[in-house]
C-alpha positions as CSV (number, residue, x, y, z in Angstrom):
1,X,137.4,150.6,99.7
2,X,135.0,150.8,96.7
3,X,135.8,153.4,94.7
4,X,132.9,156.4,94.6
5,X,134.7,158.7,92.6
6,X,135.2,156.6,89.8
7,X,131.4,155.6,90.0
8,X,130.6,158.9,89.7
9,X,132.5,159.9,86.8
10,X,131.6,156.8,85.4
11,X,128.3,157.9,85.8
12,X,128.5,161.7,84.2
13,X,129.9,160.2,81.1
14,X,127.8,157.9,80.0
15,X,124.9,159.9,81.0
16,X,126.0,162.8,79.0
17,X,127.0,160.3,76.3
18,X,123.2,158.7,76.3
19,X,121.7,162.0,76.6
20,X,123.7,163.1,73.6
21,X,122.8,160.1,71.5
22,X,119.6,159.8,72.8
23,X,118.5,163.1,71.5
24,X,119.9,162.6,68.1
25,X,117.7,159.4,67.8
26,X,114.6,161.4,69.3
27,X,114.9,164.0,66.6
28,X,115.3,161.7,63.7
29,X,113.2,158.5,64.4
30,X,110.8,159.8,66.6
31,X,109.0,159.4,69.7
32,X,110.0,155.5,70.5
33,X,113.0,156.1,71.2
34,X,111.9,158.6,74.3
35,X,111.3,155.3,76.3
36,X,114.5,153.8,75.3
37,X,116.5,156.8,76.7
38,X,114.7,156.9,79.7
39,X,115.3,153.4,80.2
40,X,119.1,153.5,79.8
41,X,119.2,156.4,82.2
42,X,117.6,154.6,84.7
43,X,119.8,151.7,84.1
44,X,122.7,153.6,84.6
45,X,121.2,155.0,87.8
46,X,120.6,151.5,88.8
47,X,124.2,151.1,88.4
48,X,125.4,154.2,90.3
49,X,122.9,152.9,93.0
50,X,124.7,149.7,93.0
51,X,128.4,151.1,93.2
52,X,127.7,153.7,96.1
53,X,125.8,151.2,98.3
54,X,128.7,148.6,98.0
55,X,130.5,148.1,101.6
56,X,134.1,148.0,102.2
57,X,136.3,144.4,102.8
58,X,138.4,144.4,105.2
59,X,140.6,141.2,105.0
60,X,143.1,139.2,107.2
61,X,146.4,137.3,105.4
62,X,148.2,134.6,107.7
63,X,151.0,132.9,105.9
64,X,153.3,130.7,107.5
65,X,156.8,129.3,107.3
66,X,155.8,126.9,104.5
67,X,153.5,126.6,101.7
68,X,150.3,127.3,103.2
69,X,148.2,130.7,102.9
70,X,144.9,131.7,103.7
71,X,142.7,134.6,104.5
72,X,139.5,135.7,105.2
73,X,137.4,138.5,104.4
74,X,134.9,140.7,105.7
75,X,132.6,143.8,105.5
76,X,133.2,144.3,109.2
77,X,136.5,146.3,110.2
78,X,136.2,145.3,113.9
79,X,135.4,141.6,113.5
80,X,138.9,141.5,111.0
81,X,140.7,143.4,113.8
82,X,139.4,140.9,116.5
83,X,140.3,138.0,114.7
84,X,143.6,139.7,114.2
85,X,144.3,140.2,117.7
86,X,142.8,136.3,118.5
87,X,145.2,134.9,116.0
88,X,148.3,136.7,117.6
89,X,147.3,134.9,120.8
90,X,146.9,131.9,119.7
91,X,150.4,132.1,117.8
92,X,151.8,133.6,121.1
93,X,150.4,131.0,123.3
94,X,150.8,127.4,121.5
95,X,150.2,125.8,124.4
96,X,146.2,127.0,124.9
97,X,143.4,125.3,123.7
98,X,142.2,125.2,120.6
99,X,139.5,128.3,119.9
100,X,136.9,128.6,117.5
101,X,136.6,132.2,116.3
102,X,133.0,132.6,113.7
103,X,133.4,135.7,111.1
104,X,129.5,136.6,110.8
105,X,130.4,139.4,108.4
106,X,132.5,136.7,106.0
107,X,133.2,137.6,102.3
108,X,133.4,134.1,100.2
109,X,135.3,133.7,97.1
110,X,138.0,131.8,95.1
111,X,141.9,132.5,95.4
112,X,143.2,132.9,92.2
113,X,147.0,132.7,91.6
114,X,148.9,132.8,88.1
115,X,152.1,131.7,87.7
116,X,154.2,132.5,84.6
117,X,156.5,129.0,83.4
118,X,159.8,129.0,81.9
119,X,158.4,128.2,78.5
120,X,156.0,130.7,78.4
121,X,152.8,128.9,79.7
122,X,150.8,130.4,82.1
123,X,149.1,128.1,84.8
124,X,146.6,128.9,87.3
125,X,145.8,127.5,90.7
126,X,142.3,127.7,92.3
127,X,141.6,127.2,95.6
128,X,138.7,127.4,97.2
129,X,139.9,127.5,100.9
130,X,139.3,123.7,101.7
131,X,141.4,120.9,100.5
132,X,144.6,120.8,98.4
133,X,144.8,123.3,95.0
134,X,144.0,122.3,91.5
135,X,146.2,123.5,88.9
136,X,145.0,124.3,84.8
137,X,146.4,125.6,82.2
C-alpha cells in the first residue's frame, strides 16, 4: 500500500523548509528569486500529486519444493485473488489440462536477491522471470 502519510509529511517539511529559505533569499537578493520559490513549490506539489495517485500491488508468491520461485504482481486485488484460487486448482487437480490464466493489471520488474558469502562478498542474482538467473558480484 503506498504510503500517504509519509507523503504528506514529506510534503509539510519541505514546503515549510522552501518557504523558509525561499523568503530569506527574496529579502536579500531580490525579486528573481520569487519565481524560483514558486517553482520548487510546485515541484513539490508535483511530487505529492505523484505519491497520492500511486495504486496499490497486490502480488502472488508460488514457490515449490525445489529451487524455483516466481510471482506476479498487480494493481488489481481481485485479478491476484483469482489467479490465486486458479492456481490452487490447478495444484489440486494435476490431472486437468493445462490453463492459460492473462493478468491484465500486471506489474513488471526484476527480482533482485543478495546473498551474503562466507568471505564476505556479497553476490547478487537478477532474474528477470524468463530463463535461468545471472549472478554478479
Amino acid at each position: 500500500m503506498p504510503r500517504k502519510g509519509a507523503a504528506w509529511k514529506r510534503f509539510f517539511v519541505r514546503t515549510l523548509i522552501s518557504l523558509f529559505l525561499g523568503v530569506i533569499l527574496i529579502n536579500v537578493w531580490g525579486g528573481a528569486w520569487t519565481i524560483a520559490l514558486i517553482g520548487v513549490l510546485a515541484l513539490l506539489t508535483w511530487q505529492l500529486v505523484s505519491a497520492l495517485g500511486t495504486p496499490p500491488i497486490f502480488g502472488l508468491a508460488i514457490a515449490t519444493a525445489g529451487v524455483q520461485h516466481d510471482a506476479v504482481w498487480g494493481t488489481d486485488r481481485a485479478e491476484i485473488n483469482q489467479l490465486a484460487i486458479e492456481v490452487t486448482k490447478a495444484v489440486g487437480q494435476p490431472e486437468t489440462a493445462q490453463m492459460i490464466y492473462n493478468v491484465h493489471h500486471a506489474v513488471q520488474g526484476d527480482l533482485n536477491l543478495v546473498y551474503q558469502e562466507g568471505n564476505g562478498n556479497i553476490g547478487i542474482a537478477n532474474h528477470g522471470g524468463i530463463g535461468d538467473n545471472v549472478a554478479g558480484g
